[in-house]
N, C-alpha and C positions, 0 to 999 in steps of 0.2 A: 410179465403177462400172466403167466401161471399164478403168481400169490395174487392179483389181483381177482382171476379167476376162483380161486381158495375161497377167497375172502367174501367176493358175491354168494356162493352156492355156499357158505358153513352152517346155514339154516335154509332149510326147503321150507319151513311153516310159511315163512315170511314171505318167502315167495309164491307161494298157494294162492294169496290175497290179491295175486294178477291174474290167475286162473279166469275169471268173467273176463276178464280187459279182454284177452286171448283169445277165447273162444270169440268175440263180438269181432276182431281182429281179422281172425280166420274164415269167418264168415262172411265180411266184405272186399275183402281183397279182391282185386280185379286181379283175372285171370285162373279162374275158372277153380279156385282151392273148393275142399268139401265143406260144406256147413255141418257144423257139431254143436248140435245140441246138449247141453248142461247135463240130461241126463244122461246122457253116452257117455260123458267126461268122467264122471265118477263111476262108470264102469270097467275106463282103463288099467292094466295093471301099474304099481307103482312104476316101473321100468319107464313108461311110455308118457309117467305125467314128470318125471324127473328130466328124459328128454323137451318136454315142452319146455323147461325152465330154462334147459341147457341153451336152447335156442335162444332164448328169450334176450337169458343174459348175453352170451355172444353180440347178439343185435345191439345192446348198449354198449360195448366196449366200444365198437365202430368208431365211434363217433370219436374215440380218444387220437388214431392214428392221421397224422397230414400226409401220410407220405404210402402211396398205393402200393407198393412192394409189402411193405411195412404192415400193413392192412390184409393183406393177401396171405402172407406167412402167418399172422393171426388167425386168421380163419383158419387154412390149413390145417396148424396145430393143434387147434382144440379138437377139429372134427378127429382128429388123427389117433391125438389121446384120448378122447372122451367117448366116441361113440361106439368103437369097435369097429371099424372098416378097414379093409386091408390095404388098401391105399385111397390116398385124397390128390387132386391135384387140380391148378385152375390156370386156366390159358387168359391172358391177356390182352387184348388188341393194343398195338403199338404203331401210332401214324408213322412213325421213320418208318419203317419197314413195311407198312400197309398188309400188316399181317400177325395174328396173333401167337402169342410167345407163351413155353409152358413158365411160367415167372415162380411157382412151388410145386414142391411134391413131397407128401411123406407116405411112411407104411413102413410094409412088413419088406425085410430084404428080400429082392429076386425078384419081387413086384412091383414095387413103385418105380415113378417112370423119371430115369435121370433129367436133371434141370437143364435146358439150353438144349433139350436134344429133339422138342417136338416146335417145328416151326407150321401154321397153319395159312394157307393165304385165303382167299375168298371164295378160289377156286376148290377148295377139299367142297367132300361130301358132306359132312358135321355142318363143317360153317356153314355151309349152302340152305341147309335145311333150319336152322334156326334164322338167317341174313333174311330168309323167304319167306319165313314164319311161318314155311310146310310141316314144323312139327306141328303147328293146332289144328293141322288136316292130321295129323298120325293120333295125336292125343289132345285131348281135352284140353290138359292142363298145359300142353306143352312141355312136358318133359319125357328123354325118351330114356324107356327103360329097354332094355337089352331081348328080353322075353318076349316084350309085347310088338317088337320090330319083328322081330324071328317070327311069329302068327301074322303077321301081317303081309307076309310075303305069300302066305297061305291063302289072304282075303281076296278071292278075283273079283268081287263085288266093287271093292274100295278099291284096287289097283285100274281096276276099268272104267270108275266114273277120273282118276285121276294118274294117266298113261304115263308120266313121266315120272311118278313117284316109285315106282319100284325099282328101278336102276340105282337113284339115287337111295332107296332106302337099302339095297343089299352092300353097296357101297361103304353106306355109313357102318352098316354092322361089320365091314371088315374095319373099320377103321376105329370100331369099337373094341373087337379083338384086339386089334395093336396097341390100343391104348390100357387093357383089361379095365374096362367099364361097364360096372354094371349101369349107372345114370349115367345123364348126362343132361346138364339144366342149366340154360340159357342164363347169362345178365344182362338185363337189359336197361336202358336208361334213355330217356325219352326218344323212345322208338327205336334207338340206335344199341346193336347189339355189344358190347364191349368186352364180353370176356366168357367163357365155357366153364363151368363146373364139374369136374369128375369124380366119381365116388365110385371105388370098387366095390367086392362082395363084401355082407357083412362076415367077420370072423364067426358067425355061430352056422353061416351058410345059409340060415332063414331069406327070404324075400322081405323087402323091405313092405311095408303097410303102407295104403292110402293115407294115413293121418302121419306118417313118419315123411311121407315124399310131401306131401301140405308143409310140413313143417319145414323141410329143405327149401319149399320155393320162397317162406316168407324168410328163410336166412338168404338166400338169393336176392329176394328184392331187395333185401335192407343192403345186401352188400354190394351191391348194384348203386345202389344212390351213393352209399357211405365212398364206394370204390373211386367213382367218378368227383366226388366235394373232392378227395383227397387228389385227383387229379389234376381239377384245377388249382389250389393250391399251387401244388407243387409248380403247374404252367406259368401261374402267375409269378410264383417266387423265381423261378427261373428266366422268365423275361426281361423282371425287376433287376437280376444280374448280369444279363444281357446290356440290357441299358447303361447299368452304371459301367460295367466293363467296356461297354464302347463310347460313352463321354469320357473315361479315365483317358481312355488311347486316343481319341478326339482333343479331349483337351490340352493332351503334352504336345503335338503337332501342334497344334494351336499356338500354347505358350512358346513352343520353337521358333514357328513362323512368326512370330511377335519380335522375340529376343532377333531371330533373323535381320528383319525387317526395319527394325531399330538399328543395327550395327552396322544395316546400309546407310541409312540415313548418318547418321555421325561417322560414317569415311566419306563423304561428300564436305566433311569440316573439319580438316587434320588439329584447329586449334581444338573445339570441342569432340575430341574422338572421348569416347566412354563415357560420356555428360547423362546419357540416356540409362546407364545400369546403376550411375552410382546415384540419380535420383531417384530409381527404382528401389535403391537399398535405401535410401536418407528416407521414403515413404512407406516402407515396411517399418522401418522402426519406429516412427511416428504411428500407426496403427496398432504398435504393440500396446501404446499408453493411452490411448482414446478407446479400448476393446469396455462394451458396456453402456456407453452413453446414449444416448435417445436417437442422434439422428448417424450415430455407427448401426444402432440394431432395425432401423430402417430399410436400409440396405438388405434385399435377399441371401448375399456373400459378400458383405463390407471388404475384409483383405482379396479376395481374390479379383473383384472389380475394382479396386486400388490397385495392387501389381498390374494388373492390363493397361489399367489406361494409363496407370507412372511407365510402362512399357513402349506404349502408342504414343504419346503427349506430343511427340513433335513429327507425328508423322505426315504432318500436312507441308512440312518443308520438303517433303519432294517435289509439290507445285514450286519451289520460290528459285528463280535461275542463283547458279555456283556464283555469277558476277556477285550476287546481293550478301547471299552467304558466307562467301571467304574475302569479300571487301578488309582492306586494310585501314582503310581513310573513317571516317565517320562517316554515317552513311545520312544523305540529304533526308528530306521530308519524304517525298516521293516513293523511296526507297525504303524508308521505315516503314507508309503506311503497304507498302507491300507484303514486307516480312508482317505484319498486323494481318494478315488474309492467313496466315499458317492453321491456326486454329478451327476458321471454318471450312478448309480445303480436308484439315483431317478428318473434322466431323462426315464431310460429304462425302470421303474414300469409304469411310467403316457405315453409312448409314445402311447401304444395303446389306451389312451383312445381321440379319437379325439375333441371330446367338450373344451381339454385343448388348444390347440391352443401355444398360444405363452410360456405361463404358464410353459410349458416343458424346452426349450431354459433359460425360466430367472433360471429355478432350477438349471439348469447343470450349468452354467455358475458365479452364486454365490457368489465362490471362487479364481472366476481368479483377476489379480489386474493391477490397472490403467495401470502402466508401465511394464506389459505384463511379470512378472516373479511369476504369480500366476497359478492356475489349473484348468480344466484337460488340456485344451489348450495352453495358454499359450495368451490370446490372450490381446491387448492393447489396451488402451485408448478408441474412441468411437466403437470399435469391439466388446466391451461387453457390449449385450444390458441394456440400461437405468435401467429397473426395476431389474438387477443384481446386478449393484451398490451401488442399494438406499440399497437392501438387504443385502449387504457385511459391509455397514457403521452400519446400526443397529446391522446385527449379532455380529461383531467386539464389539462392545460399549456394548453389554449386555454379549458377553466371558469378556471381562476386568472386568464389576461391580458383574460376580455373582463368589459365589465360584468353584472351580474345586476338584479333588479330590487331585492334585498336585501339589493347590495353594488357599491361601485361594483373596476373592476379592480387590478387589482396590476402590481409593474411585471416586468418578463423575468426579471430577477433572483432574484425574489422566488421567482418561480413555477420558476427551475431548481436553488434551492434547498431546495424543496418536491419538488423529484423525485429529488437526491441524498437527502435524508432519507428518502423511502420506499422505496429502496433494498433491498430484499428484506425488506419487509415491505407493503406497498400493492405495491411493481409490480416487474416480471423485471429483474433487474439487467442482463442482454443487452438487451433491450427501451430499458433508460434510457441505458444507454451508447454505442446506435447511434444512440441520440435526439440525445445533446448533444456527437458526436463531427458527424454533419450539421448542428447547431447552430454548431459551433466552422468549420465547413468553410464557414459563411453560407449553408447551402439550407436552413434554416431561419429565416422569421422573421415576427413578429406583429404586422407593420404593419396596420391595420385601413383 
C-alpha cells in the first residue's frame, strides 16, 4: 500500500492538474461542504494544497480493496502516517452483532484506542446522533467537532428550540473523551449509516480548518461507497460459499442415499446382489472415453448425472413383487411385461424430486434400444438420450456375466460378443465402443 502511495504522490505537478476537477467537486457535494473559489485555492499554503492531493489520491486507491477490513486499515494508515493526527480510528457496523465494532486504530502509544475494545450498539449517544441525523441540527456539515459540542451546551437558544438535544449532546462529549476525539464524521451510504470516523488532535495542537474537515467529509463519502461495494462483495463471495458448501454436504447425502437405496434394491435379489455398483463402475469408465464429444458436453454435469442415474437405474424394481424378481422358472409373458413397468415406476418415484433434473429421463429410458424395438417407448437411435445408452451396454454386459436364478453366467467373452452383435441394433455403437475400448485399456472388469 505504501509504495503504491510513493508512487502516486513522487510528482505533486501532475497532480496540480486535478486542482479544478476538486474544487468543482467540493463545491457540489451534497451535504453541505464549503464552496472554494479558484482564487482562495491559490492562496493556500503549500501544506494545505499537498493535503488536497493526499486526499484525492487516497479516494482512488479505494477502489483497489474487495475486502472492508482491508479498506478500512488503508485508510486508517495513511491518515495515520501522512497527516499528523494523534490517533485515527473507524467503527464499523456489523449486522451479526447489530452493532458497530472499532475494526482499526493507529497513533501515537497511550492514545490510540486498542482494536476489539470499543463495541457501540444503537443505543450509545454518538450512534444515536449521527442514526438521527441530529448532527445536521448540531452542524451544518454534520460533523461533530469536540469544541463546537462544548459551546453548544452553552446555546439556550438552540438547546430550547430542540429539548432533547442536550442530554444527548453532553453525552456524546463524554463519549468523545473516551474515545479522545477531536472529530467525529459519519459514513453513510444510502441513507443508512455504516461506520463512525475518528480522528484525534492534530500532533502540532492547531484546530483543524473548515477546508481540512471539507476535505475529510469528501474522503468519508468516497469511503462510505468504496466501504460498502467492498461489503457486498465480500456478502456475495461468502454466500457463493455458503452455497457451494451446502450442495457439497447435500450432495454426499444425496450420493449416500442413492448408494443406500440401490443396495436395498439388489438384497431383494440374492442372484443379482452388487449388479447396481458394478454397473455404476462399468459406466464411469465408459465416460472416461466419451469426455469431449458433442452430446457428452450437452449435459450441464455429464459424469455426475451418469453415476446417479447408473446408481438409480433399477430403482423402479421396488414396485415389482419378490415372486417376479427371484422367479427360478422363466418367467411367462405376463410376468415379463410387468418386470417392462421397472423403468417407468422409477421415473415416477424420482419425478418429484426436482434436483434430479435430467437423471429421471436417462432412468425411464434405459431399456429402450438403438433400433427403436425396446421399452417403455419404443424410441430409436439418437431419441434416447446419451446417458441411457451408455447405461443399457453396461447393464446388458453385467445380466450376461453374473448369475440369474434361470441361468447360470456366461463367460466375458461371451458377453463382449453379445455387444459386438447388437451393434446398432440393441445398443449405440458410441455407447459399445467407449465400452470395450475401457475394456481393452483394463478399467473394465467382472471380477465378482
Amino acid at each position: 500500500m505504501n509504495k503504491d502511495f510513493d508512487a502516486h504522490n513522487a510528482d505533486y505537478k501532475g497532480w496540480f492538474k486535478v486542482q479544478d476537477w476538486l474544487i468543482d467537486k467540493l463545491s457540489r457535494t451534497e451535504g453541505a461542504l464549503i464552496p472554494i473559489q479558484p482564487e482562495n485555492m491559490k492562496k493556500w499554503p503549500k501544506a494545505e494544497k499537498d493535503y488536497q492531493l493526499f486526499l484525492e489520491n487516497a479516494s482512488r486507491l479505494m477502489i483497489r480493496f474487495k475486502k472492508p477490513e482491508r479498506l478500512i486499515k488503508m485508510i486508517v494508515n495513511i491518515i495515520d502516517e501522512q497527516l499528523g493526527i494523534t490517533h485515527t480510528a473507524v467503527l464499523l457496523y456489523k449486522e451479526a452483532g447489530n452493532a458497530f465494532i472499532l475494526i482499526d486504530s493507529k497513533g501515537e502509544d497511550g492514545v490510540k484506542i486498542p482494536v476489539g475494545f470499543i463495541r457501540m450498539t444503537f443505543d450509545n449517544p454518538l450512534v444515536k446522533i449521527f442514526n438521527e441525523r441530529k448532527n445536521y441540527v448540531i452542524s451544518e456539515n454534520g460533523v461533530l467537532v469536540y469544541k463546537e459540542l462544548s459551546s453548544l451546551l452553552a446555546n439556550k437558544e438552540t438547546l430550547a428550540k430542540h429539548k432533547d438535544l442536550g442530554g444527548l449532546v453532553e453525552l456524546s462529549l463524554r463519549q468523545m473523551d473516551l474515545l479522545k476525539a477531536n472529530i467525529c464524521l459519519p459514513l453513510y451510504y444510502k441513507k443508512n449509516l455504516i461506520g463512525i470516523l475518528i480522528l484525534g488532535d492534530k500532533v502540532t495542537k492547531q484546530e483543524f480548518t473548515r477546508q481540512e474537515i471539507g476535505f475529510f467529509m469528501t474522503l468519508a463519502n468516497d469511503a462510505a461507497m468504496a466501504i460498502s461495494n467492498a461489503q457486498l462483495i465480500q456478502n456475495l463471495q461468502e454466500r457463493i460459499e455458503e452455497i457451494k458448501d451446502l450442495y457439497t454436504k447435500e450432495h454426499h447425502v444425496f450420493i449416500h442415499t442413492a448408494v443406500a437405496l440401490a443396495a436395498a434394491i439388489d438384497a431383494r435379489d440374492p442372484y443379482t446382489h452388487g449388479h447396481t455398483e458394478r454397473v455404476t463402475g462399468y459406466c464411469m469408465s465408459v465416460a472416461g472415453e466419451l469426455d469431449g464429444i458433442p452430446e457428452a458436453k450437452a449435459y450441464r454435469n455429464f459424469k455426475e448425472t451418469l453415476h446417479i442415474a447408473a446408481l438409480l437405474h433399477d430403482v423402479g424394481k421396488i414396485g415389482i413383487p419378490d415372486a417376479i424378481l427371484n422367479k427360478k422358472a422363466k418367467l411367462t409373458k405376463k410376468e415379463f411385461e410387468k418386470i417392462k413397468e421397472h423403468p417407468t415406476i422409477g421415473a415416477a418415484i424420482l419425478t418429484p424430486i426436482k434436483e434430479l433434473g435430467d437423471v429421471v429421463k436417462e432412468i425411464k429410458y434405459h431399456q429402450e434400444r438403438y433400433d427403436g424395438k425396446g421399452y417403455p417407448e419404443g424410441l430409436k437411435g439418437n431419441q434416447i438420450p446419451l446417458i441411457a445408452r451408455i447405461i443399457a451396454v453396461c447393464d446388458t454386459f453385467d445380466a450376461i456375466t453374473s448369475d440369474r436364478p434361470y441361468r447360470k453366467r456366461k463367460m466375458t467373452k461371451v458377453a463382449i460378443q453379445e455387444l459386438h452383435d447388437g451393434t446398432g441394433s440393441q445398443f449405440d455403437p458410441i455407447a459399445v465402443s467407449a465400452f470395450l475400448l475401457a475394456f481393452e485399456k483394463g478399467k473394465i472388469s467382472n471380477k465378482k
